[in-house]
C-alpha positions, 0 to 999 in steps of 0.5 A: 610924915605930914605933907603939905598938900596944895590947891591947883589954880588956874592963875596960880597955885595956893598952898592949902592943907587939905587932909583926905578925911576933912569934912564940909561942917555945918550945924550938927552935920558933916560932909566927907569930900570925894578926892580932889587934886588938892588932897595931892602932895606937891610936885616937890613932894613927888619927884546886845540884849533883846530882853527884859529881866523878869518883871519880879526879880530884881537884877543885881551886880556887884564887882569884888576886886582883888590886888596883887595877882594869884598864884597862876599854877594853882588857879585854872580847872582841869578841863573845860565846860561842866566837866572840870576838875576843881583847882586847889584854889577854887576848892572852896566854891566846889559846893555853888559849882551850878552857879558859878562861871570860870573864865580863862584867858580873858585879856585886858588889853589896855592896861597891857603896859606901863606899871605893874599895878595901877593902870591894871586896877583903875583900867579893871572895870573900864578896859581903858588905858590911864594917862600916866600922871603924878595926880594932876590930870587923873583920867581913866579915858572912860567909865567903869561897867558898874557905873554903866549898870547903874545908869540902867539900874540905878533910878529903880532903887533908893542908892544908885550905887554903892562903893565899898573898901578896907582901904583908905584912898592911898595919895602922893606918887609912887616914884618907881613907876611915876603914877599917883597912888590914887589910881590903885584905890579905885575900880569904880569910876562914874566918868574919865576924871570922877572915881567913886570914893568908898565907904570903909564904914561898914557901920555907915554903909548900914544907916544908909541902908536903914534909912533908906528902907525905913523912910519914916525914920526921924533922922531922914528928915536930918540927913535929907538937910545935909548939903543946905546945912553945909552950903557955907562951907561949900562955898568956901572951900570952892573959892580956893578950888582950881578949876578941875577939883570945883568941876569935881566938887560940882559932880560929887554934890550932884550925886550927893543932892540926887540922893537927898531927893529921893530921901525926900520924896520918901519923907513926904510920902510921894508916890514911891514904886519901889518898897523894900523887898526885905525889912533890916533889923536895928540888931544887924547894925555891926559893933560901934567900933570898928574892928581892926581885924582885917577878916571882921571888917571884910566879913562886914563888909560882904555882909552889907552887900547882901543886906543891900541886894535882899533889901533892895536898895541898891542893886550894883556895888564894888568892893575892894578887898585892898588898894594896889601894891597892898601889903597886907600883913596876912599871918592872921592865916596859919602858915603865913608870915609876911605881907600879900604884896611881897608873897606875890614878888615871890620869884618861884621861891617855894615858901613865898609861893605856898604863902601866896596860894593861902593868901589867894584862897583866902580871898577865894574863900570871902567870895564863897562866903558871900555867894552862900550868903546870897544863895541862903537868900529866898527870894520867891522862887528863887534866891538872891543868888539866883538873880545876881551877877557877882564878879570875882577877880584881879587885873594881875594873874600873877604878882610877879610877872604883873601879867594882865594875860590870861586874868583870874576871873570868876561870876557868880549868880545865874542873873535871873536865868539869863547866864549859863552858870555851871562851867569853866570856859576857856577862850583863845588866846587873849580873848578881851575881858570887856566881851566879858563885861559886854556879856554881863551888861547884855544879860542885864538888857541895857541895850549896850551893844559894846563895851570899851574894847569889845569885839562882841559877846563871849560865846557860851556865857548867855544862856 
């Protein structure tokens, strides 16, 4: 059903239909617009690190996020530190056993309440609480850890950061637990009211990859052009803006902006210390059109997060596997027949708890791939792998109880020598999941002392 979406206003509220794929024009350009309060149905319609990171090995991190929880029994180790029993679920990963860090009984504590999704995903890398809202006041009381790594990492590459999905940003409200569905189709956030939209192009994602290692390209010149070429448009669309959604705007066209500078000082040859650490090839770019098979299209993705991270041109990204609530058909897989969602709410029924589990290894298994992927990586002495942090988890550990105790949580990568990989660490009880992040953060020396809830680093985790 279309429904009419509505500009706020700080006198008075004008109808305006704004579609979530409408574009900023100009002559032979277009500007996709980050989420804006406008894009929203009407109330009506809603009811410590000392060090440094070796001089010669880039540190990278990336977040992959997961919804709807894991099949609980089947998930944890048996045993703890190097000596454990691999789990039915973590099988697939047994052969990066040396690179890998397991966690139990992490806990997020501030999205500890309220609904069963999505102050679980926006809180997953902010270890904040949401404010409850229909759409009007987003606000997520904090920034995710990516962003906070790319505020130390981001001015070292040509693309501060990159935010990958499958999902389109899902609007309007869920009226069983009164959130808007905005706050399930994001994890990254670069401040309290700022989500970061997702690319769900894999084919663009790799021009702007290409562009960026090939300077020299014609087309950068174009591009670099593009928010001059869009001003117009701009302008008038922030005329009928409310106050909140033109702030918004005014933040997504300085990033936009930010990375035009850096196209052009490509182009004209300025001083530039940083030079691609690998070469792509036009071949790589992924089919024209793009796939509608789910398995492809994350496959793609995760093909472009290595592309970015061997190429170096960006060294922190997210990526999510599906927004909250996700009802994903998944009988692509053999012995599954019904949606990723519904299995979850599975009520200890048998059949519903073996089609979770295959769902859940599934993904577990799109994880393996991309940390193979990256260990195939050379990079000096090492590999890619060797020099990244790749979180794996779910703000759920299991869909039915929509319980954020003991979390699903997985790293990959040895972040240059810094991590001491090869365990399976288990904390007590309730052991908050930002030690975890502050862990990470430390290993990639930002200096940050602490991280939303914190109490410190998680002992163990540092080498």
């Amino acid at each position: 059903m279309n429904r009419k979406l509505v500009f706020l206003d700080d006198d008075r509220n004008k109808g305006f239909p704004l579609s979530r794929r409408t574009l900023l024009r100009g002559v032979g350009a277009g500007l996709a617009l980050p989420w804006l309060e406008a894009m929203m149905p009407s109330r009506a319609d809603a009811a410590e690190a000392d060090g440094k990171p070796p001089s010669d090995a880039p540190l990278r991190l990336a977040a992959l996020f997961a919804p709807n929880g894991v099949r609980a029994d089947m998930w944890t180790p048996d045993g703890t530190g190097s000596d454990f029993k691999w789990s039915p679920t973590l099988e697939p990963l047994s052969d990066l056993k040396d690179q890998l860090l397991i966690f139990s009984n992490l806990w997020n504590q501030a999205s500890d309440f309220g609904d069963g999704h999505y102050v679980k995903t926006s809180g997953f890398l902010t270890c904040t609480t949401i404010n409850k809202s229909l759409g009007i006041d987003l606000n997520c009381n904090g920034r995710s850890m990516d962003q906070v790594a790319a505020d130390h990492l981001g001015a070292l590459t040509p693309l501060r950061s990159l935010e990958l999905g499958i999902d389109p940003v899902t609007t309007g409200v869920d009226t069983n637990v009164g959130y808007t569905r905005v706050y399930g189709s994001h994890i990254a956030w670069n401040g309290p009211t700022s989500p970061l939209a997702k690319e769900l192009d894999p084919r663009l994602v790799f021009d702007r990859l290409f562009r960026a290692a090939n300077p020299s390209q014609a087309s950068t010149r174009r591009d670099s052009l593009l928010l001059d070429r869009v001003l117009g448009d701009t302008n008038e669309l922030n005329r009928r803006l409310g106050s909140a959604d033109r702030q918004r705007m005014e933040e997504y066209l300085q990033s936009v902006r930010s990375i035009e500078e850096r196209l052009q000082n490509q182009q004209s040859g300025a001083d530039r210390h940083w030079k691609p650490l690998a070469q792509l090839d036009p071949a790589q770019r992924p089919p024209e059109d793009r796939p509608d098979e789910y398995q492809q299209q994350v496959r793609l993705m995760l093909d472009m997060i290595a592309l970015a991270f061997q190429t170096d041109t960006t060294r922190v990204c997210t990526f999510m596997f599906g927004n909250a609530v996700s009802s994903r058909n998944f009988s692509f897989l053999d012995g599954v027949t019904g949606g990723h969602h519904d299995n979850s709410h599975h009520q200890n029924e048998e059949d519903k708890l073996r089609q979770y589990q295959l769902i859940t290894q599934w993904h577990v298994q799109q994880y393996a791939y991309l940390l193979q992927k990256l260990n195939g990586m050379k990079e000096r002495e090492s590999t890619v792998l060797d020099n990244s942090m790749i979180l794996y988890g779910s703000g759920l550990r299991d869909g039915n109880s929509h319980s954020p105790h003991d979390l699903p949580i997985l790293l990959g990568g040895r972040a240059g020598g810094r991590l001491a990989s090869g365990q399976h660490l288990s904390y007590g009880k309730d052991t908050p999941l930002s030690n975890l992040y502050t862990s990470m953060l430390t290993a990639l020396g930002t200096g940050e002392k602490s991280f939303a809830d914190s109490t410190g680093v998680l002992p163990g985790v540092l080498a």
